[in-house]
Structures are given as structure tokens and as C-alpha cells.
KELOPA-612554 format. One record per residue (C-alpha): residue in one letter; x, y, z. Coordinates in steps of 0.1 Angstrom, whole numbers, padded with zeros to 4 digits, always signed. Example, Ala and Ser with C-alpha at 12.3 -4.5 7.8 and 13.67 -1.06 7.14 Angstrom:
# residues 2
A+0123-0045+0078/S+0137-0011+0071/
This chain:
# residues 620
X-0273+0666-0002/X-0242+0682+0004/X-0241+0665+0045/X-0244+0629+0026/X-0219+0635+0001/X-0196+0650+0032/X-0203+0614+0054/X-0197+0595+0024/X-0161+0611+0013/X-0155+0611+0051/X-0160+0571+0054/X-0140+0560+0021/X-0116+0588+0022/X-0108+0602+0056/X-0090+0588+0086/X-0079+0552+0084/X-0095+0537+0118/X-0130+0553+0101/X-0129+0533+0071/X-0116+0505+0086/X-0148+0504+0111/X-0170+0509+0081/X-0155+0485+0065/X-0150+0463+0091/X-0190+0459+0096/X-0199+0457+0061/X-0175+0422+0062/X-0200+0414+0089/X-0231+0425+0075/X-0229+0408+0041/X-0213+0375+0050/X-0238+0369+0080/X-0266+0380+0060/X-0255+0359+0030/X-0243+0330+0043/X-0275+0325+0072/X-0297+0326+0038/X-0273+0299+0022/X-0276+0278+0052/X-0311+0281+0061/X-0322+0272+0025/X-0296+0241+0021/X-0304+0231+0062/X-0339+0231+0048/X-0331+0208+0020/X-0318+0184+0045/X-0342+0185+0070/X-0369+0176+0042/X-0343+0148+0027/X-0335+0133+0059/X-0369+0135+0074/X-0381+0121+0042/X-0361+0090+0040/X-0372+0083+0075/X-0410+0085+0063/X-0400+0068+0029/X-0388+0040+0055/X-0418+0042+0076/X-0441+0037+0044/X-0420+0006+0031/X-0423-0013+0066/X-0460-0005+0067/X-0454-0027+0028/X-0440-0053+0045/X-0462-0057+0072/X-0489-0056+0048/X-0476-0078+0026/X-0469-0101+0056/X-0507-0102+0065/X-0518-0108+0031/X-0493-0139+0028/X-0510-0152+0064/X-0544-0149+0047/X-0532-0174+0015/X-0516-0194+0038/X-0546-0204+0052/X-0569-0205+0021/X-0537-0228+0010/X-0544-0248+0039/X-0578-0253+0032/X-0578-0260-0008/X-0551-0288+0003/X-0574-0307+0023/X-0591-0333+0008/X-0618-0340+0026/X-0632-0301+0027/X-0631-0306-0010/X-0648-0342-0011/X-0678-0325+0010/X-0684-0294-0012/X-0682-0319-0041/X-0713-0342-0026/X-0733-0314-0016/X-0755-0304+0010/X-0778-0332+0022/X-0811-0334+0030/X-0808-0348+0064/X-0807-0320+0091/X-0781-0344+0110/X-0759-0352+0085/X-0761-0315+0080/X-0750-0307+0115/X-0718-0333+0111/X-0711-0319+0082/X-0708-0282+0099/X-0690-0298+0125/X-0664-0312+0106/X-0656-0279+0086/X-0661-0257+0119/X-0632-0283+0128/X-0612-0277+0099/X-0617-0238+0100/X-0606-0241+0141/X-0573-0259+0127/X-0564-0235+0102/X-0577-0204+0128/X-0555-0219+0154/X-0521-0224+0131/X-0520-0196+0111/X-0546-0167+0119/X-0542-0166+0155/X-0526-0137+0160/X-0558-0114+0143/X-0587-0111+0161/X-0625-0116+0148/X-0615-0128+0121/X-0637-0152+0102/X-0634-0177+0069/X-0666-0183+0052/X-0667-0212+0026/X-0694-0213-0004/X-0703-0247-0022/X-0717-0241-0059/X-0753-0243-0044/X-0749-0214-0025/X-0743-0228+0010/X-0721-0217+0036/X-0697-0227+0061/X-0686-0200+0084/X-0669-0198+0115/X-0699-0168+0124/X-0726-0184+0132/X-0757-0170+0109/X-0790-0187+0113/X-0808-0172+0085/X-0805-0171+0047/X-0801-0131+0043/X-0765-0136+0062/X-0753-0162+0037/X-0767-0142+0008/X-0740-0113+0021/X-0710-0136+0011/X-0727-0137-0026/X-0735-0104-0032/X-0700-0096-0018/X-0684-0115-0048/X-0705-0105-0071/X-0700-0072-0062/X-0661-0078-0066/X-0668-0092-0102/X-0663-0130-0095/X-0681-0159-0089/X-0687-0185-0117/X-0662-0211-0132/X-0631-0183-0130/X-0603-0190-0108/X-0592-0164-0090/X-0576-0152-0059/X-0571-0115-0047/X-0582-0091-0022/X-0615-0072-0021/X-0607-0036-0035/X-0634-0021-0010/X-0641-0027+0031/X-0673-0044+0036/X-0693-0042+0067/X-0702-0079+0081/X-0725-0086+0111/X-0701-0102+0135/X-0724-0125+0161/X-0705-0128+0189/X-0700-0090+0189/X-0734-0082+0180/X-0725-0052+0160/X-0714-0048+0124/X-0673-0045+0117/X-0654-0034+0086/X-0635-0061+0069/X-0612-0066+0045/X-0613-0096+0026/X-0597-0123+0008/X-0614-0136-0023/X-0606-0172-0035/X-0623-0198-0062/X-0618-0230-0039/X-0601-0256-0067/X-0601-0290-0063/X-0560-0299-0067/X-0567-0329-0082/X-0593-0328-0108/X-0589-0293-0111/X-0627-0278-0110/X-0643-0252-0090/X-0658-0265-0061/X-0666-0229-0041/X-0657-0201-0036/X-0638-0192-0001/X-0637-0156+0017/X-0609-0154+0046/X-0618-0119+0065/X-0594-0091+0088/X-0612-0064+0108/X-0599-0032+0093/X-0590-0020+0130/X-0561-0047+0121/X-0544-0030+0092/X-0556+0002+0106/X-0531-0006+0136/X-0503-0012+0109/X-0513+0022+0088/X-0512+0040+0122/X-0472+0034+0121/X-0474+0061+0096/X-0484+0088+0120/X-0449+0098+0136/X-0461+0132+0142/X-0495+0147+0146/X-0507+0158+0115/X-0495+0134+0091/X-0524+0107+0077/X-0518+0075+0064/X-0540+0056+0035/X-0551+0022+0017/X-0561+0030-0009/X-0575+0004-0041/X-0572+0003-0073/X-0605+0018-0081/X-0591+0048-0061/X-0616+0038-0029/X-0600+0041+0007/X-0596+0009+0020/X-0578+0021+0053/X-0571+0051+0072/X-0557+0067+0104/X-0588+0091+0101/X-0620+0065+0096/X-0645+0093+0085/X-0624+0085+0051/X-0628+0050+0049/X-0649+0039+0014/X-0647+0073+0001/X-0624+0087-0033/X-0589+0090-0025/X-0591+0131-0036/X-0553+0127-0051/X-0556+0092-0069/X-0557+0102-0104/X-0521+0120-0093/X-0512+0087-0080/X-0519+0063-0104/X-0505+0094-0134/X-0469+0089-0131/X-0471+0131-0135/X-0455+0132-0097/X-0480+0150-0065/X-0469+0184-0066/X-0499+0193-0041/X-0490+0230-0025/X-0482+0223+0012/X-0480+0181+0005/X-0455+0160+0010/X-0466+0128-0006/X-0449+0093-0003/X-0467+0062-0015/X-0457+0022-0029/X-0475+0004-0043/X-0484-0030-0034/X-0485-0050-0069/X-0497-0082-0058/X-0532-0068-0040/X-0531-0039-0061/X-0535-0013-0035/X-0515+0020-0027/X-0502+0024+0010/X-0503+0065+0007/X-0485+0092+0034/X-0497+0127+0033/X-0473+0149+0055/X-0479+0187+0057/X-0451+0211+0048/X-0457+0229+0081/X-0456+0198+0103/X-0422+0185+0086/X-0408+0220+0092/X-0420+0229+0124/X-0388+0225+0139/X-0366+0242+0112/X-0387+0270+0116/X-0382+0273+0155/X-0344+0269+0144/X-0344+0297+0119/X-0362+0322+0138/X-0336+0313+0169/X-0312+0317+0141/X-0325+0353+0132/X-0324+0361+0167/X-0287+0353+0172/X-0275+0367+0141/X-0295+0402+0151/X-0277+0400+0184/X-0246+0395+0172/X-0248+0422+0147/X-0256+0447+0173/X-0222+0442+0196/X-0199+0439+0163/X-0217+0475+0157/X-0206+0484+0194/X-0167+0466+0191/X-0161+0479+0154/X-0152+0516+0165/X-0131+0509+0197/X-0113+0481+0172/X-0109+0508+0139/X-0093+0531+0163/X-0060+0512+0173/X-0058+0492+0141/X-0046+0504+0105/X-0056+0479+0073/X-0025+0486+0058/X-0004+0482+0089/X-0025+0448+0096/X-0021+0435+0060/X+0018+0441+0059/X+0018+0424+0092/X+0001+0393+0083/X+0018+0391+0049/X+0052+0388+0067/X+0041+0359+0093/X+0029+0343+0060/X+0063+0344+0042/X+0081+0333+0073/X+0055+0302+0080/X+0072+0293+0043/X+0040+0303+0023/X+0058+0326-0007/X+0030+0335-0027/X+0016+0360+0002/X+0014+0394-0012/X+0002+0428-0002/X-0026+0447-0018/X-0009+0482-0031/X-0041+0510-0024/X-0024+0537-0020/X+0007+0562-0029/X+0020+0574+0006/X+0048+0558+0027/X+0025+0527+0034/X+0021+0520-0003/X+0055+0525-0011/X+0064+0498+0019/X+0035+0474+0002/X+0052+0475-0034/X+0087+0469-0018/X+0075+0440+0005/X+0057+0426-0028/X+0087+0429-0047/X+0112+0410-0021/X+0085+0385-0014/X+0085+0379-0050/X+0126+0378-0055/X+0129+0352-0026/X+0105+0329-0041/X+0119+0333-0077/X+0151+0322-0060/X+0134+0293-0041/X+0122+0281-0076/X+0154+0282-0091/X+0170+0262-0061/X+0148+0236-0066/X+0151+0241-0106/X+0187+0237-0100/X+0187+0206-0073/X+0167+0187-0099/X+0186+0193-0130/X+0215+0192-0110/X+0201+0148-0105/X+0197+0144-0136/X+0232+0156-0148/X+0242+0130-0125/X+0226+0105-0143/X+0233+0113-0174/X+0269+0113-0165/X+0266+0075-0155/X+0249+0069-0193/X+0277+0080-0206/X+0311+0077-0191/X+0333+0069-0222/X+0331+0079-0257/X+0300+0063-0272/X+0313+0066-0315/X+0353+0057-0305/X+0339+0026-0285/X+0314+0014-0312/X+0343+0018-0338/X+0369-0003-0320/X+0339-0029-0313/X+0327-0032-0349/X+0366-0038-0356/X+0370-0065-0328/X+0340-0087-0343/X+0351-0079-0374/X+0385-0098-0363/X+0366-0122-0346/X+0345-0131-0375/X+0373-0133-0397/X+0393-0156-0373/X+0361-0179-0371/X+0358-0170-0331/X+0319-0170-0330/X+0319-0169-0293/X+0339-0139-0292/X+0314-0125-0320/X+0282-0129-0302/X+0299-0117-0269/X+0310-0078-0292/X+0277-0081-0302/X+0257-0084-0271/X+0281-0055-0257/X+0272-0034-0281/X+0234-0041-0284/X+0240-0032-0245/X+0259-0001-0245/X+0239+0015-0277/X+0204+0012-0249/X+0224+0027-0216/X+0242+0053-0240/X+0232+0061-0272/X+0193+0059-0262/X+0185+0088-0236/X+0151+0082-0228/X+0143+0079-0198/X+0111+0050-0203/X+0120+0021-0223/X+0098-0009-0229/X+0094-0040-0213/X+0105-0057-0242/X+0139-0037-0240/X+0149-0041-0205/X+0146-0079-0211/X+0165-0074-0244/X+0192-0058-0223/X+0191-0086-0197/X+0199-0107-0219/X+0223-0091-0240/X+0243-0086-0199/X+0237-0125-0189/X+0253-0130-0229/X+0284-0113-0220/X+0291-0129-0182/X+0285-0161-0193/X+0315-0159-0218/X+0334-0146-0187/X+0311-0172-0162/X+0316-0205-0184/X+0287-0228-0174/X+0282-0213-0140/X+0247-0204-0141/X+0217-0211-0161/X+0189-0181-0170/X+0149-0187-0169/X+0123-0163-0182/X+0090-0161-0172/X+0072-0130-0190/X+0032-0120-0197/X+0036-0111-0231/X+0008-0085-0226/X+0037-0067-0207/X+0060-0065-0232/X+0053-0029-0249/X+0048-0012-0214/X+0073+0016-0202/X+0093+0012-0173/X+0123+0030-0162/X+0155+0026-0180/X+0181+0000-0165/X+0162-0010-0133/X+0162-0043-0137/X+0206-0050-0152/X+0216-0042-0117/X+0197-0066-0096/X+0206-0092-0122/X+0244-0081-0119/X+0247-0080-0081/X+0233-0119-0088/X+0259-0131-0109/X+0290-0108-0093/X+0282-0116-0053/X+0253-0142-0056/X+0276-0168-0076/X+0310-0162-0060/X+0319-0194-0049/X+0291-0218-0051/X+0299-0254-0067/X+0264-0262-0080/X+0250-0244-0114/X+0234-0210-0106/X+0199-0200-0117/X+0188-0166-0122/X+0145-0168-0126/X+0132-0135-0137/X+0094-0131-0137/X+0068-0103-0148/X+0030-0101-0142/X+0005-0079-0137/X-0015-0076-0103/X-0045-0046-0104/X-0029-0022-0125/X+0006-0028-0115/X+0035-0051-0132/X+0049-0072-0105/X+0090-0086-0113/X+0107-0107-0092/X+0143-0115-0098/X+0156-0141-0083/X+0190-0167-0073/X+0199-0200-0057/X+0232-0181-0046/X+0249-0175-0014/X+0223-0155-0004/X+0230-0127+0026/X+0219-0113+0062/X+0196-0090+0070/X+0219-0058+0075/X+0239-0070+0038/X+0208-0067+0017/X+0199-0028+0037/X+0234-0021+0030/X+0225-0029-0007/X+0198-0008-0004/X+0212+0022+0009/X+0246+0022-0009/X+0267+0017+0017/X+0279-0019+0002/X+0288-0005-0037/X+0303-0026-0066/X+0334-0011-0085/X+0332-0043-0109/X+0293-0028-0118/X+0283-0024-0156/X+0270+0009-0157/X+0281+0021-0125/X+0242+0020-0114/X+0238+0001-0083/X+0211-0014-0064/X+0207+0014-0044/X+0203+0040-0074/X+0172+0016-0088/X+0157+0019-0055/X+0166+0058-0054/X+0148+0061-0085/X+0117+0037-0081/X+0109+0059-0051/X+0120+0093-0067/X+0093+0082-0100/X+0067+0060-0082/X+0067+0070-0043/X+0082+0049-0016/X+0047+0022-0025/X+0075+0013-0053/X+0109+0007-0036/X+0126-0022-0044/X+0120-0053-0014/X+0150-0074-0009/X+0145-0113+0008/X+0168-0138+0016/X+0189-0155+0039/X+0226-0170+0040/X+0225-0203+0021/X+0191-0195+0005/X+0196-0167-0025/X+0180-0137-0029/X+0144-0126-0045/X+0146-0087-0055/X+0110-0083-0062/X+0104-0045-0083/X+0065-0027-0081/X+0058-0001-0108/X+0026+0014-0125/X+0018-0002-0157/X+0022+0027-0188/X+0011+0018-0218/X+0030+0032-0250/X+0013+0062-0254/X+0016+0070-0217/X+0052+0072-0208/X+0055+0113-0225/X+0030+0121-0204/X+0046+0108-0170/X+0077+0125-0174/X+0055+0157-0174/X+0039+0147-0140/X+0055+0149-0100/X+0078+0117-0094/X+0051+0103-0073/X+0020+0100-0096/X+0008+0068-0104/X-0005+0055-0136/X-0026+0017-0138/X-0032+0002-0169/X-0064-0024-0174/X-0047-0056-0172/X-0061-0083-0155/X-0053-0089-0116/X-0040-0120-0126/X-0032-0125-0163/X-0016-0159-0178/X+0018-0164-0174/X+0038-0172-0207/X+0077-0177-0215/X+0098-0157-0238/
């Protein structure tokens, strides 16, 4: 007792290299351990998933094929009910006459040959047996005596038909017909029609078209992709049709009540896949073993096993020659400081102990965390340090001293009759109250168009007749939040440099829609228009307007379209010399309630509304 509790103290309290070592391979242990068992178990969920879907594939072509074959078989019993003259002779019965008899045989052997040649082909010994109301058959085997053509009877009475019914399906059972030119019996599976005359509509017969099983047996056989897996037909009476093993054929299905339940085949060591073909009402069944869909995961586990063992064994051997030049403190201060310089300021150090090494951890934690408090405060101090610049642009002058003097001008103006000069004072200050008196940020739609207008109010008093201004607004955009004053600029840099000089009435268009989530605006001008390098000049600052409204220029929309929205959002500029300019601006649609919650978010996030890609397009 006391040498256990002596190794123990030694390993968690003694020299550093030793606990490092033992700690060193329980890291190894456990993770190996617990993440081999994590992988094996989800690698075996794959395996089965992916190996399934293949055999879920495997099953729904043998479907298809299936269903292929049965189609053949009603093509041709289509092919017979259609002809006339097969249904004139079942209609006159057999006569009397042995040579008229004879002709008669040899015209339907005919008919059969046709339909054989056209359509069934491709399947060998197959056969089509036709049954007037008397009893009689016409068969492509030849069958001399009566207990041969009794067979086809007893076969649909065995099936449940026969009479007046009409009715067309397969048999639910393979029967075992004497096939002549063999001259040995063969399992068939059969096609079971009431031969109707299309055009009075009676009975006439009844018509059997047959398939050796060996031929659906070749398409069940698909099933087998490995050995050890078996494949089924099974009816809806539960009776093996089919199978890749043919001891099974005609006997009970042993899992068809599970089948047919709906409860799901939970059979230990199973893996069951079926469909169901609805329109013969059989089951085409795959029964895999566990162990033959995991035989190879298992060979990769155990070579898993193997490796891991291996591995375990030299990280045993390496673990002491490593714990002896290496000190976890040491190693943990070191790779805390190549964090902090790589720029990742969170790193910290894990204080363990009270010696000089722990006294070096808590300092290096308490820089680390000083020179990313003063990071955060740079960046704190960058970003209010933008928006005092913009506020300082809202609100260059005095906003009460100028509102005063400009309720005393209209005031005058009124008084003096000047009406012009009244709306003008009043468009000014409808103006100035939204870029200075109203600090939000996000104003709506409806706003920014008020404010348009209120601007385009005031320079045509100053622009007499000059220009003309068109609006063409989706009024479902009206109450949505956009940024404050991003739109009076672009509109000013029309009328101030698009209009100097021209001789023809200007035209400023200014359009809003929405387009998948976002509201598209387009300003544009039939003005001088500019190059190239003018319009990046606009858009980079470098060409600024001292005769500017608010002192915002084009260049501070498109500074803060990206800064909000991301560069997806920055304004695009086209136009030529001679042919105006179209300033077209991209920003998320925010509905009302959505605007509080984006100033909140980073610049960059995006918010979509549920508009219509392309709604109708109304003025206002």
C-alpha cells in the first residue's frame, strides 16, 4: 500500500519531465482509445448506409426490369385481343371438320408466330396458349391429347378465374408445364387474360402468355452482388415465385407476414430490402446477412486494432526520452507567446502552480490581457472616432438659430405675397430638420424621397426651368430603412456638374424596385455626362464639391454603403461624355422593425426582406 501511494505522489507530484511523461501517454491512451471507438461505430454506420443504397438500387432495377417483362407480356396479349380475326374464330367455334380444324390452327399458330416474333423474341420457350369458351386450345406447344389442354383450365381455376369476369394479371404461383420440344417439364410464370372482343365487348376466351422462371430468375440473380446474399419473388399469398436458391421456389416466404405488416424486418443478423410491385402484386425481396455486408469493415477494424496497439507501444517508448528535455510549463509559456505574436490575443496560460514558473504564467496572462484591452479600445476609439465625423457633417451650423431666422424669412415672404420664396424656406427647412435635427442613422424610404424632393424644390428656384424630375417608386418600398442621405448627393452632383451648360431641359429619373431581397435605385440624367477616370474620381473623393448641401459627397455614400453593406453594395457609376450618368445604389431591404436591430450587427451583415424578384412598378 504504502509503495502505490509512493509511485502515485511520485507521478503527479514529483519531477516535472515524470509527470509530463505520464501525462503525456494518458493524452495518447484516451484519445486513441476513444476516438478509434467513435470512428469504428460511425464508419460502420456508413459502410451499412452506403452499401445499402447500392443494394436499395440493385433491388429497384431488378423493379424495373420486372416491370419491363411484364409490360412485354401485355403487349402481346394486346396484340392478340386487337386482332379481329383471332376473335371472329373463337366466336364461331371449333368445327366439326378435321380440316377446317387444321386451318384453323394454322392460322392462329400464324398469328401467335407474329406476335412471338415482334414482341417476345428475346425470351426463350416461351409459349401463349389461347382457350375458346368450349374449352379448346390453341398453343404454340404442340399437345396431342386432351389431359395437356385440361392443364390450361385447371391453371385458371386454380388462380380463381375463368367465367364471364374480365380480368388480366399474373399467376401468384410458378406452375410446371410439359414443354414438347424440350421433353421435360419447366417452371413458368404466367400471364392470365379474359380474351374480350373490343367491339362487342364479351368474353370470347381466355388467354395465358408464359416465361420460363430461369428468365426472371436471371433478373433476380442481379441481386446477388456478393455471395451470401439471396434474392426473392415473392406473391401476394406469401408463395415464392422466384429465387436465386430454387429449392425455395413454391414454398412460404418465412418473413412475409413481416413484409406485408408495415411493423419494419428487424430479423437478428438480416438486412432486409424489398418493393413492391403494385401492378402484379408481388414483392421483389433481398436478404443480405450482417456478416457478409461487414466482412470488410471487420478486416478494417481488426487492421485498425493492430495499428493503434502498435502505435501505443513506441509513444510508450518516445514518452520518457521526450518528458526528460521538455517542461509543460516551459512548453505552454512558449506556445502562448508565438500565439500573441501570430495576432491571436485571447491566448492565455494555465496558472498550476506557485513557484517562479507560476508567478511568470500570471504576469504573461496579465500583459496578454492589458495589450488586448488596449487593442479593443483602439478599435473602440477608430470607430467612434467615424462617427463623430459624421455627426459633425449633420450638424455644421446652429440647428434652433437657423430654424428661427427661417420661420422669420417665410414669415416675410408670406406677408409680402412671395409664394415662391415661401415654398423654397419651406422645402429648406423640411430639409435641414431630416440631415440635422433627426439623428438616426436609418430613415425610410418614404423620407429620402421626401428629402429629394424637398433638394430638387430648392435648386429649381435657383435652376429656373432647367430641368424636369420623374419618379418611379414600388410603393411596397416606401416604409423600408435605408441609410440616411444616400441618395441627396447623387441627385446633387446631377444638377451642380450634370446640368452645367446644357441648352436642352434636364431630366433627373429616379427609380426604386426590389430584385430577390434587395431594393434596386437607379438615379439617373440626360446631362453632360463624364469619362471613365471622372466618375472613379467621384468615387474615391479625389473630384469634391465645395458648392455640396451637406458637405456629403458621392464618395462618402459609397464609403458608407460598403462600411454598412460590404463592397456587394458600393455604389456603380455609368456613363459617357454626351450621354449622362446612371448612379445605380444596392442595399438589403429592412423592414420597419428591422433597422434597430442592424445597427447592433457588423457593417457587413445583410438583411432581405420577402418582396417579390420583380414587383410592379408604380409612380409617386
Amino acid at each position: 500500500m504504502n509503495r502505490a501511494s509512493f509511485v502515485l505522489h511520485d507521478l503527479f507530484f514529483g519531477s516535472i519531465h515524470r509527470r509530463l511523461a505520464f501525462t503525456f501517454l494518458i493524452l495518447i491512451i484516451l484519445p486513441i482509445t476513444f476516438s478509434s471507438v467513435i470512428a469504428l461505430t460511425l464508419l460502420q454506420e456508413k459502410v451499412k448506409s452506403k452499401a445499402n443504397i447500392g443494394y436499395e438500387m440493385a433491388v429497384e432495377q431488378a423493379a424495373n426490369s420486372i416491370d419491363r417483362v411484364y409490360r412485354d407480356l401485355l403487349v402481346a396479349s394486346n396484340s392478340l385481343m386487337l386482332d379481329e380475326e383471332i376473335a371472329k374464330i373463337l366466336s364461331q367455334g371449333v368445327p366439326e371438320d378435321q380440316n377446317k380444324r387444321y386451318y384453323l390452327q394454322s392460322i392462329m399458330s400464324n398469328k401467335f408466330f407474329n406476335v412471338q416474333v415482334s414482341t417476345l423474341d428475346f425470351y426463350t420457350n416461351h409459349f401463349i396458349a389461347l382457350l375458346d369458351s368450349k374449352g379448346f386450345v390453341y398453343s404454340t406447344i404442340p399437345s396431342d391429347n386432351v389431359s395437356g389442354n385440361k392443364e390450361y383450365e385447371r391453371i385458371i381455376r386454380l388462380e380463381g378465374l375463368g367465367g364471364d369476369a374480365n380480368y388480366v394479371r399474373p399467376a401468384q404461383r410458378v406452375y410446371p408445364i410439359y414443354f414438347s420440344p424440350t421433353g421435360q417439364d419447366i417452371n413458368y410464370i404466367l400471364l392470365l387474360r379474359s380474351f374480350m372482343d373490343v367491339t362487342s365487348g364479351t368474353k370470347k376466351g381466355d388467354l395465358i402468355v408464359g416465361l420460363p422462371e430461369q428468365e426472371i430468375a436471371g433478373i433476380i440473380n442481379g441481386l446477388v452482388q456478393v455471395p451470401g446474399i439471396k434474392g426473392y419473388i415473392v406473391g401476394k399469398d406469401g408463395e415464392v415465385i422466384s429465387s436465386t436458391e430454387q429449392t425455395e421456389i413454391g414454398t412460404r416466404f418465412p418473413l412475409f407476414e413481416a413484409l406485408t405488416s408495415g411493423k419494419g424486418l428487424k430479423d437478428e443478423g438480416l438486412i432486409i430490402n424489398s418493393k413492391v410491385l403494385n401492378r402484379l402484386g408481388w414483392h421483389i425481396v433481398q436478404v443480405i446477412p450482417s456478416e457478409v455486408l461487414f466482412s470488410d469493415f471487420t478486416y478494417a477494424r481488426n487492421m485498425l486494432v493492430y495499428l493503434n496497439a502498435g502505435f501505443l507501444l513506441i509513444f510508450f517508448g518516445v514518452s520518457y526520452f521526450i518528458a526528460r528535455s521538455i517542461s509543460k510549463p516551459i512548453r505552454e509559456l512558449n506556445l502562448a507567446t508565438e500565439e500573441i505574436a501570430s495576432g491571436k490575443l485571447e491566448a492565455r496560460v494555465k496558472v498550476l502552480r506557485r513557484d517562479e514558473l507560476g508567478k511568470l504564467s500570471l504576469n504573461f496572462n496579465k500583459m496578454a490581457a492589458q495589450i488586448r484591452g488596449l487593442f479593443q479600445q483602439v478599435n473602440e476609439d477608430q470607430k467612434a472616432k467615424r462617427e463623430l465625423e459624421l455627426k459633425m457633417l449633420y450638424a455644421q451650423i446652429n440647428p434652433h438659430f437657423l430654424f428661427n431666422t427661417l420661420g422669420s424669412i417665410r414669415w416675410m415672404a408670406d406677408s409680402s405675397k412671395v409664394f415662391n420664396v415661401s415654398k423654397v424656406i419651406v422645402a429648406l427647412a423640411n430639409l435641414l430638420k431630416s440631415s440635422i435635427i433627426h439623428k438616426d442613422e436609418y430613415i425610410s424610404m418614404r423620407e429620402e424621397i421626401e428629402n429629394i424632393r424637398n433638394y430638387i424644390t430648392i435648386q429649381k428656384f435657383r435652376y429656373v426651368s432647367k430641368f424636369i424630375d420623374e419618379y418611379e417608386i414600388d410603393e411596397r418600398l416606401l416604409d423600408f430603412r435605408i441609410p440616411k442621405l444616400i441618395l441627396q448627393p447623387i441627385v446633387e452632383n446631377s444638377i451642380i456638374h450634370g446640368f452645367e451648360g446644357i441648352e436642352y431641359t434636364g431630366v433627373i429619373r429616379v427609380q426604386a424596385y426590389p430584385d430577390n431581397g434587395r431594393m434596386i435605385i437607379k438615379i439617373s440624367d440626360n446631362g453632360v455626362g463624364a469619362k471613365m477616370e471622372e466618375l472613379d474620381a467621384l468615387l474615391t473623393g479625389k473630384n469634391k464639391s465645395k458648392d455640396s448641401f451637406s458637405g456629403i459627397g458621392i464618395h462618402h455614400v459609397n464609403e458608407r454603403l460598403t462600411i454598412h453593406y460590404g463592397q456587394s453594395s458600393a455604389l456603380k457609376m455609368v456613363g459617357a461624355p454626351g450621354e449622362g450618368i446612371t448612379t445605380t445604389v444596392i442595399v438589403p431591404i429592412m423592414v420597419p422593425d428591422e433597422f434597430a436591430a442592424k445597427q447592433a450587427e457588423e457593417p457587413t451583415a445583410e438583411h432581405s426582406g420577402n418582396l417579390a424578384a420583380d414587383g410592379d412598378k408604380r409612380h409617386v
